[in-house]
N, CA, C, O and CB atoms as a CASP TS submission, in Angstrom:
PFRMAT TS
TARGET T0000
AUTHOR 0000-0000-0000
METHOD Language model
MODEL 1
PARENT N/A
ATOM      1  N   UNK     1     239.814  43.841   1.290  1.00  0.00           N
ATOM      2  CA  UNK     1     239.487  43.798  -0.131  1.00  0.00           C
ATOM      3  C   UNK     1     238.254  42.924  -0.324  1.00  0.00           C
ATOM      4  O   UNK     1     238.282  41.726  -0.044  1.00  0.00           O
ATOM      5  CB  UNK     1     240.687  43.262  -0.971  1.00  0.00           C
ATOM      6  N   UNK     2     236.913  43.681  -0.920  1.00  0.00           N
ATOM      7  CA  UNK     2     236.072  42.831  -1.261  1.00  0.00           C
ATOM      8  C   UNK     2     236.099  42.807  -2.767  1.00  0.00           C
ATOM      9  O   UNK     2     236.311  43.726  -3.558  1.00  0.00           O
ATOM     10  CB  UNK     2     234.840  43.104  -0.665  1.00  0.00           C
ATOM     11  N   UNK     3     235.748  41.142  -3.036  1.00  0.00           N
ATOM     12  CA  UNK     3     235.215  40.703  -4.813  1.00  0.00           C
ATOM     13  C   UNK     3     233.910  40.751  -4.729  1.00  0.00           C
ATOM     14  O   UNK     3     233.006  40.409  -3.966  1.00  0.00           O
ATOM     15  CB  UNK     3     235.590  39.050  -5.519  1.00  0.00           C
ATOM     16  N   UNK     4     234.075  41.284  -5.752  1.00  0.00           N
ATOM     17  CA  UNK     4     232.198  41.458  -6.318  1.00  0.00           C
ATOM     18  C   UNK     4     232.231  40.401  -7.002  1.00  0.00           C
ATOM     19  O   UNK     4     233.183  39.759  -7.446  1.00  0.00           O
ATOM     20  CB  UNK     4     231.533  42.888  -7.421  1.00  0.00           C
ATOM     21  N   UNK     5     230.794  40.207  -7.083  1.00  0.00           N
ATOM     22  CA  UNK     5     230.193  39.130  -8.067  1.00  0.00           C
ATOM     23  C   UNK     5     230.763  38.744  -9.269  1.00  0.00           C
ATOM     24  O   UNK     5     231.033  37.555  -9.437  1.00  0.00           O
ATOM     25  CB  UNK     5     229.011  39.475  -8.468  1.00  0.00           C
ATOM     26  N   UNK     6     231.036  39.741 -10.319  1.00  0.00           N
ATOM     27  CA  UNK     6     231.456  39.624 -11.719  1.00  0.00           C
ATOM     28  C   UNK     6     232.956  39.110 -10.928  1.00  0.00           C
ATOM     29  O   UNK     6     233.637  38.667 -11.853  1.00  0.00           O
ATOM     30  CB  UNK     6     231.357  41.253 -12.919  1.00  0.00           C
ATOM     31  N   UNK     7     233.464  39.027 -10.098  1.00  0.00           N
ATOM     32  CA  UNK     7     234.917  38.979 -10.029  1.00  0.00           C
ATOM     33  C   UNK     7     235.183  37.089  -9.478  1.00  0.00           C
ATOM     34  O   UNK     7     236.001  36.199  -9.711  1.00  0.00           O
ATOM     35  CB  UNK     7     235.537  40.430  -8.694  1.00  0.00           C
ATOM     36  N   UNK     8     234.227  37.225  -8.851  1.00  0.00           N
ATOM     37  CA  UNK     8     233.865  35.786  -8.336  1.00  0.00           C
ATOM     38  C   UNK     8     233.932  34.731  -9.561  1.00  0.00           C
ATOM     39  O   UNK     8     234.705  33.780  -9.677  1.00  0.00           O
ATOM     40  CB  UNK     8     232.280  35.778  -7.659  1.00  0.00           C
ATOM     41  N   UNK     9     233.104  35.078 -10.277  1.00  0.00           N
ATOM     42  CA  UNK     9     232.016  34.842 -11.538  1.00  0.00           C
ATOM     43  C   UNK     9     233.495  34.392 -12.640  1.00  0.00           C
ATOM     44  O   UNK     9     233.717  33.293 -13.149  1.00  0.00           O
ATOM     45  CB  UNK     9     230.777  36.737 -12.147  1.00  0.00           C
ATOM     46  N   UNK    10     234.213  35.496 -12.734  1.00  0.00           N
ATOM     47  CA  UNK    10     235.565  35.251 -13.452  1.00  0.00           C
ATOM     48  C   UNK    10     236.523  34.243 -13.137  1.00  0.00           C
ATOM     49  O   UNK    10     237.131  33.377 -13.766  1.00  0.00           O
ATOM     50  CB  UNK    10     236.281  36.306 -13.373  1.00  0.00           C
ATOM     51  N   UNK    11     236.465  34.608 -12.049  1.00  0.00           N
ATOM     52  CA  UNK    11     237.518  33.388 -11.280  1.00  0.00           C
ATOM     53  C   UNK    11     237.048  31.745 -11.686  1.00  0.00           C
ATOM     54  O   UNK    11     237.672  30.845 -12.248  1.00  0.00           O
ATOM     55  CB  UNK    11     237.345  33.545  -9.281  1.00  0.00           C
ATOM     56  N   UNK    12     235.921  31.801 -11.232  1.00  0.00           N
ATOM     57  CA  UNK    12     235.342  30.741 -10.929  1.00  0.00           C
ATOM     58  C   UNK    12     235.354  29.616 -12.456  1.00  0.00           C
ATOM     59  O   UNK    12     235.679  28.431 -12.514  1.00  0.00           O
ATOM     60  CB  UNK    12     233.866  31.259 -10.318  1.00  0.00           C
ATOM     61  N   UNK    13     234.941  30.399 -13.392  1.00  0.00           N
ATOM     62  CA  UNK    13     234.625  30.175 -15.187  1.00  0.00           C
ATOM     63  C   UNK    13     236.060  30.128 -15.449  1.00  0.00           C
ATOM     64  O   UNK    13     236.357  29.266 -16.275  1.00  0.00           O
ATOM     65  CB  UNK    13     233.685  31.621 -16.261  1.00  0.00           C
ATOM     66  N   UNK    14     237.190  30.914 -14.911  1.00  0.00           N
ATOM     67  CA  UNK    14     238.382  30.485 -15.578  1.00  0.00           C
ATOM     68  C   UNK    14     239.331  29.363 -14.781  1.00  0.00           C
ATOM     69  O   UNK    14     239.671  28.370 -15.425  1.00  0.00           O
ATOM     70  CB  UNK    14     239.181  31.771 -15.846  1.00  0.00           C
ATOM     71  N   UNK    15     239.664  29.468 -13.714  1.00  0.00           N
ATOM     72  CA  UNK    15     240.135  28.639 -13.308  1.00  0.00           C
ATOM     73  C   UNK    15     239.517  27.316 -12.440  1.00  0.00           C
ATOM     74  O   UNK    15     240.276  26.465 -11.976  1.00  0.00           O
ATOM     75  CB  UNK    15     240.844  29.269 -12.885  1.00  0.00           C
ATOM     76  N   UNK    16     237.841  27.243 -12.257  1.00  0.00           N
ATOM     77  CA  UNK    16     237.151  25.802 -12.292  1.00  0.00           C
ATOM     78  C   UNK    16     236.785  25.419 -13.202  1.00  0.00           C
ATOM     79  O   UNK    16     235.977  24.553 -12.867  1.00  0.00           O
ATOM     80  CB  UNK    16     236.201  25.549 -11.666  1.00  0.00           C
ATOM     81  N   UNK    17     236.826  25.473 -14.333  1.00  0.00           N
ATOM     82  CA  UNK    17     236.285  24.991 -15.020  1.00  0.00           C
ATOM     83  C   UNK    17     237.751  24.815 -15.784  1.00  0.00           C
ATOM     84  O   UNK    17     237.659  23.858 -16.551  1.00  0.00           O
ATOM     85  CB  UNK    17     235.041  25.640 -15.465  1.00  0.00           C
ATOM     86  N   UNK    18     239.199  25.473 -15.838  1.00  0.00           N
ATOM     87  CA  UNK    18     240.411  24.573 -16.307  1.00  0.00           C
ATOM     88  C   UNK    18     240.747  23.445 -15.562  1.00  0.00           C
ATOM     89  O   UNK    18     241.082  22.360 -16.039  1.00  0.00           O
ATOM     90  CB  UNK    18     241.617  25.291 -16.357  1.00  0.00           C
ATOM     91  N   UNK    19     240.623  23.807 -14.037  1.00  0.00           N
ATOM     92  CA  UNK    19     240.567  22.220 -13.216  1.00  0.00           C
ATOM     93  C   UNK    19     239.667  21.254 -13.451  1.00  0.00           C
ATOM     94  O   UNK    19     239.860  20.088 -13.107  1.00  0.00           O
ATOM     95  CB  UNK    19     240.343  22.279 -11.822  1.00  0.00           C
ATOM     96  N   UNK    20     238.507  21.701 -14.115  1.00  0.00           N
ATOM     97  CA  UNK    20     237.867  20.423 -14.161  1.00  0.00           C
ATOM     98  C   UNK    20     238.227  20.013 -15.962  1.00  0.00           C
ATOM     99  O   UNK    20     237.986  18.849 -16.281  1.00  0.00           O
ATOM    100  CB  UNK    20     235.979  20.601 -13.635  1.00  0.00           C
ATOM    101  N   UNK    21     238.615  20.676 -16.733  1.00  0.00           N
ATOM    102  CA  UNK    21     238.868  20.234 -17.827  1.00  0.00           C
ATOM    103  C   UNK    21     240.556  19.411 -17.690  1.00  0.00           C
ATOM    104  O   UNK    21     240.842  18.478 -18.440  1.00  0.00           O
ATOM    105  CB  UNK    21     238.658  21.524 -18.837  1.00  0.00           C
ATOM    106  N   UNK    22     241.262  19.790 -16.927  1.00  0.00           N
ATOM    107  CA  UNK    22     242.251  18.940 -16.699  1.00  0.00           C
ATOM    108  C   UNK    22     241.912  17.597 -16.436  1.00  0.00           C
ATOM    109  O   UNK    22     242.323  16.529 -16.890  1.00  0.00           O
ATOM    110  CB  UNK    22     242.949  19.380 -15.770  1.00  0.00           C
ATOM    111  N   UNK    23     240.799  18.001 -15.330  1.00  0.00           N
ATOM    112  CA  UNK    23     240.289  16.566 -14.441  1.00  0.00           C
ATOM    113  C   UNK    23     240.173  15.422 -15.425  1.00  0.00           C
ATOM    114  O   UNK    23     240.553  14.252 -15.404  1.00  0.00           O
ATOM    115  CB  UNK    23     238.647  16.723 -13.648  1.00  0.00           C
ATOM    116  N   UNK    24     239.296  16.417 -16.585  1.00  0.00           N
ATOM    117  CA  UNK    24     238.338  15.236 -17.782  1.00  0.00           C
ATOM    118  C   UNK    24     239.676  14.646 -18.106  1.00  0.00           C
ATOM    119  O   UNK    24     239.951  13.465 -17.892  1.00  0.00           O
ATOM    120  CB  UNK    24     237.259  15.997 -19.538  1.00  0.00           C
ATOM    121  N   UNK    25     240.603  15.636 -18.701  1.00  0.00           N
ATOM    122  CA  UNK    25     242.011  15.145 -19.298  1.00  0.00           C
ATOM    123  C   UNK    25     242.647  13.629 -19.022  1.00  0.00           C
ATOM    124  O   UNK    25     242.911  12.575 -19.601  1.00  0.00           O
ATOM    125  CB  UNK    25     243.073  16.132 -18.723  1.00  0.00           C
ATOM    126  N   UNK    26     242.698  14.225 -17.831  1.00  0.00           N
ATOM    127  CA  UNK    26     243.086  12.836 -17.303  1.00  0.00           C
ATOM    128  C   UNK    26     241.883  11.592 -16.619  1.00  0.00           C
ATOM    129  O   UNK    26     242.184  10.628 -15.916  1.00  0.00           O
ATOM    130  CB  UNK    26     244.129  13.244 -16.117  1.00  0.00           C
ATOM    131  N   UNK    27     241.078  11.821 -16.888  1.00  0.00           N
ATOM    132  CA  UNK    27     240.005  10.299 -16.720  1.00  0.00           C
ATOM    133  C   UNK    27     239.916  10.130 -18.170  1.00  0.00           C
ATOM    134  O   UNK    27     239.279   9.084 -18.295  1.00  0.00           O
ATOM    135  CB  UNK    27     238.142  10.442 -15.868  1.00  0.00           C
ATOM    136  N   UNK    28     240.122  10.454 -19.024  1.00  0.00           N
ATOM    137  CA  UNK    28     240.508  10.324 -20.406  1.00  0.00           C
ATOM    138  C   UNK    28     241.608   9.159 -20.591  1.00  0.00           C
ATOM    139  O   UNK    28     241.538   7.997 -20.991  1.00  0.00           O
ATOM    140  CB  UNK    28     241.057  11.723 -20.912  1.00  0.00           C
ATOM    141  N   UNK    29     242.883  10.161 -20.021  1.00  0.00           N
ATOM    142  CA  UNK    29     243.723   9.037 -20.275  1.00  0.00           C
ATOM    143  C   UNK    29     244.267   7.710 -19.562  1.00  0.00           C
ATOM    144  O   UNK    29     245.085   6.883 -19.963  1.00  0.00           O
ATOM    145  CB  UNK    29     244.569   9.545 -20.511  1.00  0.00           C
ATOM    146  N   UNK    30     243.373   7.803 -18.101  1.00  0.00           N
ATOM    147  CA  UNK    30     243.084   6.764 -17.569  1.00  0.00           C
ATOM    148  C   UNK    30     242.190   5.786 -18.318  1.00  0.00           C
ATOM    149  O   UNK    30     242.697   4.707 -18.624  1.00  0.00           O
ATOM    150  CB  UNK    30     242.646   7.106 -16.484  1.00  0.00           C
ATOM    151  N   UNK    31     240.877   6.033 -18.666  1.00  0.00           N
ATOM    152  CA  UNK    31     240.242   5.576 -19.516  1.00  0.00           C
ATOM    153  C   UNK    31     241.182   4.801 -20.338  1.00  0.00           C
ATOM    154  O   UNK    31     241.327   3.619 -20.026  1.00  0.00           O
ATOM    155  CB  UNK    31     239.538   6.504 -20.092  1.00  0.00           C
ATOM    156  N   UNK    32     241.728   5.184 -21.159  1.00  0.00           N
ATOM    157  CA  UNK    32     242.754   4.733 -22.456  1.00  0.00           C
ATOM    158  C   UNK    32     243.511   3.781 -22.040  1.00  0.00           C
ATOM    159  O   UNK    32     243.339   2.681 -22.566  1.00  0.00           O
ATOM    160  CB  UNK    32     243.757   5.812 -23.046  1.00  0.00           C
ATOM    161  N   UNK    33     244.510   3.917 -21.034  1.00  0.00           N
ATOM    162  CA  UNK    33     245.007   3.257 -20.492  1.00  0.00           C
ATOM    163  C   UNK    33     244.761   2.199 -19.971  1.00  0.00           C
ATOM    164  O   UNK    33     245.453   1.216 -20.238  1.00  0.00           O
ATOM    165  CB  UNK    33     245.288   3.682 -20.066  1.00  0.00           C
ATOM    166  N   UNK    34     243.556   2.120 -18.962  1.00  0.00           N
ATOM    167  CA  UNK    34     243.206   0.803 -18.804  1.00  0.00           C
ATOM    168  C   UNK    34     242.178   0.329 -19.482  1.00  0.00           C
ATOM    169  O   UNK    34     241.191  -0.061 -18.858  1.00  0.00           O
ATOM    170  CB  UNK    34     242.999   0.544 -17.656  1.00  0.00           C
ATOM    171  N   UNK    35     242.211   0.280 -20.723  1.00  0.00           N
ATOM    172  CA  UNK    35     240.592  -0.473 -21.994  1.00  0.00           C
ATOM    173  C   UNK    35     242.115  -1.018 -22.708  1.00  0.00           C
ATOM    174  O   UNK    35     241.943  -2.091 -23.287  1.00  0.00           O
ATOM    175  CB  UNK    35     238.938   1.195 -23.512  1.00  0.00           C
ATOM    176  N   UNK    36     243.504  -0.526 -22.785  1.00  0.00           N
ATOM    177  CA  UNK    36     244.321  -1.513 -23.664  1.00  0.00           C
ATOM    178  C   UNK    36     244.024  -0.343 -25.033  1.00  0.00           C
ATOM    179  O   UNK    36     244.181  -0.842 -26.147  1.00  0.00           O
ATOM    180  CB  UNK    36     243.560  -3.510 -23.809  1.00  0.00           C
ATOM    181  N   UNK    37     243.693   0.855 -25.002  1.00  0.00           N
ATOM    182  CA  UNK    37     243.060   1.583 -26.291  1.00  0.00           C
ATOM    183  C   UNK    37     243.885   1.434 -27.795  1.00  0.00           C
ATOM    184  O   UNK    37     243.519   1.641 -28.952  1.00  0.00           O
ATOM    185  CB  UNK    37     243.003   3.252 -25.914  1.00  0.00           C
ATOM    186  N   UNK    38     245.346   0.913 -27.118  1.00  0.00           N
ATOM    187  CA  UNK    38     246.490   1.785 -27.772  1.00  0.00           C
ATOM    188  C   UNK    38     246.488   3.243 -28.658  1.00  0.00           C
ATOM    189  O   UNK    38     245.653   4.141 -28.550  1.00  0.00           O
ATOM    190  CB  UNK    38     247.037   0.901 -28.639  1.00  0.00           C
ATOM    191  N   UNK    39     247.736   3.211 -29.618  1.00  0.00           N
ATOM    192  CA  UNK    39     247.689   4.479 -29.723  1.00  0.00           C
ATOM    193  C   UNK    39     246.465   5.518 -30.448  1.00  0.00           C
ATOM    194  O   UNK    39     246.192   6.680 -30.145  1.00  0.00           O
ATOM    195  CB  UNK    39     248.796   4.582 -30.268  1.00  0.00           C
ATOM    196  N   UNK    40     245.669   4.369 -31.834  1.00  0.00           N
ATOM    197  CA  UNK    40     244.505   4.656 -32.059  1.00  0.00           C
ATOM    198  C   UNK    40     243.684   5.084 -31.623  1.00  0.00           C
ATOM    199  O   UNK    40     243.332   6.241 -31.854  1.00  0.00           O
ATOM    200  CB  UNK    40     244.159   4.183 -32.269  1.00  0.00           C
ATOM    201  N   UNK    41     243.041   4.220 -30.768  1.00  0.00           N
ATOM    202  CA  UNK    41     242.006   3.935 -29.927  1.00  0.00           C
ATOM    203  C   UNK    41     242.496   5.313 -29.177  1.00  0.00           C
ATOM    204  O   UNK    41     241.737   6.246 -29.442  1.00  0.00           O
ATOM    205  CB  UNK    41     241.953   2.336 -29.104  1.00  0.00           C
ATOM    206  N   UNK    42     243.728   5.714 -28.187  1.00  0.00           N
ATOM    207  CA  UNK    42     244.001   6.839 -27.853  1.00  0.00           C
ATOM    208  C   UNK    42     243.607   7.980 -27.905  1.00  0.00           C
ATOM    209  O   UNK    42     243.125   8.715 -27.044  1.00  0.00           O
ATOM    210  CB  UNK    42     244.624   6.930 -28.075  1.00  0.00           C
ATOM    211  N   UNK    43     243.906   8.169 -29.343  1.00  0.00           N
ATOM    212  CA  UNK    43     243.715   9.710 -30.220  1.00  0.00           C
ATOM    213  C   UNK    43     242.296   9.655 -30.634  1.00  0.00           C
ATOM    214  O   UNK    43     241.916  10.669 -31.219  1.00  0.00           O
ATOM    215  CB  UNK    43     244.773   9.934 -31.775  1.00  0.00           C
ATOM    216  N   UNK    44     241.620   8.931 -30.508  1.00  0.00           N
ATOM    217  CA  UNK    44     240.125   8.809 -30.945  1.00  0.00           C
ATOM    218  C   UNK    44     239.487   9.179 -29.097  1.00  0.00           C
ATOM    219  O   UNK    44     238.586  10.015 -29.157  1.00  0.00           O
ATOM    220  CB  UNK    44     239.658   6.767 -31.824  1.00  0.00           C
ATOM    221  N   UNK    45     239.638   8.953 -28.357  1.00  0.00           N
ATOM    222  CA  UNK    45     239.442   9.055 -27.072  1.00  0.00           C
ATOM    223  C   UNK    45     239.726  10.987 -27.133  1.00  0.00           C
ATOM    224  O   UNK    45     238.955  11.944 -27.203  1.00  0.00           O
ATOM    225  CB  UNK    45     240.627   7.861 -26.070  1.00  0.00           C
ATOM    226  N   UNK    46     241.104  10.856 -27.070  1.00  0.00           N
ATOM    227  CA  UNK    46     241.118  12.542 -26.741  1.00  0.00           C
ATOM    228  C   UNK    46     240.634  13.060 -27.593  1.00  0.00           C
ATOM    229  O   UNK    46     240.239  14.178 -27.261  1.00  0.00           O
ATOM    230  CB  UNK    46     242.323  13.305 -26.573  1.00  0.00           C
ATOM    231  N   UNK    47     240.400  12.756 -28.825  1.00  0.00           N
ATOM    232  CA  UNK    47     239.632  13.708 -29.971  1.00  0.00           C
ATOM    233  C   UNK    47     238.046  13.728 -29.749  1.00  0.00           C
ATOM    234  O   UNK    47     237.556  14.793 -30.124  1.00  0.00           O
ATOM    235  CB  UNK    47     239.917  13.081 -31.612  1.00  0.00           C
ATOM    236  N   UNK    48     237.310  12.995 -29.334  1.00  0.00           N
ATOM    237  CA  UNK    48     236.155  12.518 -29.490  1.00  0.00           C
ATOM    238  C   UNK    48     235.696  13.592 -27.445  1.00  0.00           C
ATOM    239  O   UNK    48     235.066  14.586 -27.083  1.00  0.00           O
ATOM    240  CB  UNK    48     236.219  10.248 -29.833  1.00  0.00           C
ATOM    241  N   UNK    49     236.375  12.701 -26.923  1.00  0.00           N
ATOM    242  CA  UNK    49     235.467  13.153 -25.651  1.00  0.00           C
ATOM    243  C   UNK    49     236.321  14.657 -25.305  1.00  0.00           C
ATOM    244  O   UNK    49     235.931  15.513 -24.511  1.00  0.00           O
ATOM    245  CB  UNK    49     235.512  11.780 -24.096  1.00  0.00           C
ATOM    246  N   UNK    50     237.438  14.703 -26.037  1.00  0.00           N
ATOM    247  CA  UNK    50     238.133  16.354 -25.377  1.00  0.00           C
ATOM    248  C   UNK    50     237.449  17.533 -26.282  1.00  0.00           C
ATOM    249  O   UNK    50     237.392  18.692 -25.872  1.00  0.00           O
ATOM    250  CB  UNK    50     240.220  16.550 -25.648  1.00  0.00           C
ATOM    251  N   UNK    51     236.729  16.960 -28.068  1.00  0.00           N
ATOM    252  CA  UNK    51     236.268  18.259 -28.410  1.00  0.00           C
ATOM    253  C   UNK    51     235.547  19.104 -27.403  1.00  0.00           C
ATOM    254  O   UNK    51     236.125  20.168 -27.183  1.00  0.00           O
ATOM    255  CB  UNK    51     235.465  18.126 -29.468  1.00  0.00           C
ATOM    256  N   UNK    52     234.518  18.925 -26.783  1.00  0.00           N
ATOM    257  CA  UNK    52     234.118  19.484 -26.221  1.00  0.00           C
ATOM    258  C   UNK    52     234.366  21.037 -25.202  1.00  0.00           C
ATOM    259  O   UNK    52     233.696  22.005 -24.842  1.00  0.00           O
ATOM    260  CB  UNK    52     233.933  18.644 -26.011  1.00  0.00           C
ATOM    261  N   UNK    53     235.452  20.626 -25.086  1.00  0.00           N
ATOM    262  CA  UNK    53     236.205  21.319 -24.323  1.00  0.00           C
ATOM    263  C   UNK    53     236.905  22.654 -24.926  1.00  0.00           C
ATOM    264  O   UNK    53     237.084  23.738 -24.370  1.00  0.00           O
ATOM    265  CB  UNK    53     237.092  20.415 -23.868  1.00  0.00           C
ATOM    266  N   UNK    54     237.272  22.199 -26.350  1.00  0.00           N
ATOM    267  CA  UNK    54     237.943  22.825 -27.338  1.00  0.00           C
ATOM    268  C   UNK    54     237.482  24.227 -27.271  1.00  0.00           C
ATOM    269  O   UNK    54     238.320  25.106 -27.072  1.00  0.00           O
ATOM    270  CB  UNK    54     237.743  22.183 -28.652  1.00  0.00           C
ATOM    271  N   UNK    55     236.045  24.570 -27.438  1.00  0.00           N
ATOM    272  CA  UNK    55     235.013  25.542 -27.439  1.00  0.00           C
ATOM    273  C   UNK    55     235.197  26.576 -26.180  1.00  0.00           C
ATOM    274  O   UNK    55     235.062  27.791 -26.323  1.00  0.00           O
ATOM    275  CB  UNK    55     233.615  24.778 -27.394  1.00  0.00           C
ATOM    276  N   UNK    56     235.552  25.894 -24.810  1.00  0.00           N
ATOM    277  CA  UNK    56     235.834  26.909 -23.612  1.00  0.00           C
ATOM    278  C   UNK    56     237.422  27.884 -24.237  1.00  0.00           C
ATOM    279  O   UNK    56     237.711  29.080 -24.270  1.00  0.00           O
ATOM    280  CB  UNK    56     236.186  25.747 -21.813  1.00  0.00           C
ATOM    281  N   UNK    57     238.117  26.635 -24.645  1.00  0.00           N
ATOM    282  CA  UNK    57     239.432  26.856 -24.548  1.00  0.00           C
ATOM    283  C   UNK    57     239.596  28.347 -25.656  1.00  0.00           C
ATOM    284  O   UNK    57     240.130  29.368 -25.223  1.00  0.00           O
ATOM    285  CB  UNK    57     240.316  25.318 -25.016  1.00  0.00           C
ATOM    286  N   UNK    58     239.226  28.286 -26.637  1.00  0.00           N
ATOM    287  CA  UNK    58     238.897  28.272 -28.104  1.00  0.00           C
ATOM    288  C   UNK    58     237.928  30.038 -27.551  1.00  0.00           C
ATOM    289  O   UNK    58     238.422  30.993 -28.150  1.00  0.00           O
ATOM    290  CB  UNK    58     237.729  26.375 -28.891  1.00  0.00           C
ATOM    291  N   UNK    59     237.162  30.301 -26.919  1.00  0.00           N
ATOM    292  CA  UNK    59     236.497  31.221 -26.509  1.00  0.00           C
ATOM    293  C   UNK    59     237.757  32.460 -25.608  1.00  0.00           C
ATOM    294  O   UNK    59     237.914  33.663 -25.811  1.00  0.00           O
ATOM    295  CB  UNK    59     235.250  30.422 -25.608  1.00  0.00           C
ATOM    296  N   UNK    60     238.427  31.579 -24.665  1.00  0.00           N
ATOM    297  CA  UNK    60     239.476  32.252 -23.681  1.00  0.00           C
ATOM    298  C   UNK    60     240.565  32.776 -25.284  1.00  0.00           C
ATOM    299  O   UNK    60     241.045  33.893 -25.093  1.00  0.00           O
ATOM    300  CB  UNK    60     240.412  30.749 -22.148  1.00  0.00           C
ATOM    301  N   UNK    61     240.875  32.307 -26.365  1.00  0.00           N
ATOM    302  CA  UNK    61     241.801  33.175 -26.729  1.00  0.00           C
ATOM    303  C   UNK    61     241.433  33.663 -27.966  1.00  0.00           C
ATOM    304  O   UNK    61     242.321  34.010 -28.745  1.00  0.00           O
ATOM    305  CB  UNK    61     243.049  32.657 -26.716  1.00  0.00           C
ATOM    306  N   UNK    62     240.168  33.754 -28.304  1.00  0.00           N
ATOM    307  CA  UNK    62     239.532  34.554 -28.759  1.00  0.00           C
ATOM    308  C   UNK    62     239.331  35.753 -28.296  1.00  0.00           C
ATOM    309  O   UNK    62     239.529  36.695 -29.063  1.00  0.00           O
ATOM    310  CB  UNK    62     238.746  34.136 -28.917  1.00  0.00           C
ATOM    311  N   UNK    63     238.936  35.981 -27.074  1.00  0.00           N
ATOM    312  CA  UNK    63     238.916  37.590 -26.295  1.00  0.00           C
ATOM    313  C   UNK    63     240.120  37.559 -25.973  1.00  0.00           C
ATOM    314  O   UNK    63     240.234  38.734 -25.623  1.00  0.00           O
ATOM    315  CB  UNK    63     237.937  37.971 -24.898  1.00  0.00           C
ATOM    316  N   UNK    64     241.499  36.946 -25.761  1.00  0.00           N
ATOM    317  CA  UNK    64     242.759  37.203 -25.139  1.00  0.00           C
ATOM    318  C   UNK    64     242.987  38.292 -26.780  1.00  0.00           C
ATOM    319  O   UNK    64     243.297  39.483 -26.762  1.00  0.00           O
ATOM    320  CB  UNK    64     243.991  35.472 -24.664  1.00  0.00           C
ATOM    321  N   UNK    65     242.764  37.573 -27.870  1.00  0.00           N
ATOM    322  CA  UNK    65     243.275  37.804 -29.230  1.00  0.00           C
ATOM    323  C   UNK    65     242.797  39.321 -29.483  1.00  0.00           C
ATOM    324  O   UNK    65     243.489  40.336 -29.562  1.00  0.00           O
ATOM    325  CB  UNK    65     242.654  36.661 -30.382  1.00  0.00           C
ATOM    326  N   UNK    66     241.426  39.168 -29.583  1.00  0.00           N
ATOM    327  CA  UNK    66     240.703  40.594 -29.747  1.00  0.00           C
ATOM    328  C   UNK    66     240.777  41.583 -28.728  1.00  0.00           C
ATOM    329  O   UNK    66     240.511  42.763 -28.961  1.00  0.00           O
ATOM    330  CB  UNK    66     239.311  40.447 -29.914  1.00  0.00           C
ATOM    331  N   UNK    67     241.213  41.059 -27.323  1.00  0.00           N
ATOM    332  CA  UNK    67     241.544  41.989 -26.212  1.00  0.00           C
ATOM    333  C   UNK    67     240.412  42.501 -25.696  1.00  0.00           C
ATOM    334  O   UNK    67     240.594  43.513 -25.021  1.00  0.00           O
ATOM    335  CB  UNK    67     242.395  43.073 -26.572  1.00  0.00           C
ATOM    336  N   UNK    68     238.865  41.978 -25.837  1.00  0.00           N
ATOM    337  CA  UNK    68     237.685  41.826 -25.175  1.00  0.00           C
ATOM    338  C   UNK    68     237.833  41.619 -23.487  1.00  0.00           C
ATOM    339  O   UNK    68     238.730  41.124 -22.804  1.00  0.00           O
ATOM    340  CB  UNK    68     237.005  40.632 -25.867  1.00  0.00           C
ATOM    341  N   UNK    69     236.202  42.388 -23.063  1.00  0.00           N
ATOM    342  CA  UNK    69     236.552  41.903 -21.608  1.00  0.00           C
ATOM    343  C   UNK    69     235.100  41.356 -21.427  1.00  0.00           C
ATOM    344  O   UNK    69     234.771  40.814 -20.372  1.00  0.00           O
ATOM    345  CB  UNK    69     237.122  43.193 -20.358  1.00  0.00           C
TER
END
């Protein structure tokens, strides 16, 4: 079985780039954890440095929704 490019390409955009958004996840809440953030400081952490992310996430069930390929 060979993957073509576009198949590579898929893989790669969906599941490296959820490992590395996990990754952020958690240097996030390491972050938090050791600055003393508490729970404030917390939710300002995941809100602030996780929007970013929102947009990949936010894109994947947008075409899941509309059933786009």
């Amino acid at each position: 079985m060979q993957i073509s490019e576009e198949q590579l390409t898929e893989i790669g955009m969906t599941w490296g780039v959820s490992a590395l958004i996990l990754y952020m996840l958690f240097i996030i809440w390491n972050l938090a954890r050791k600055s003393n953030a508490g729970r404030f400081g917390t939710f300002v952490l995941f809100f602030v440095l996780a929007f970013g992310m929102l947009g990949f996430i936010a894109k994947n069930i947008i075409k899941w929704f509309f059933d786009m390929e």
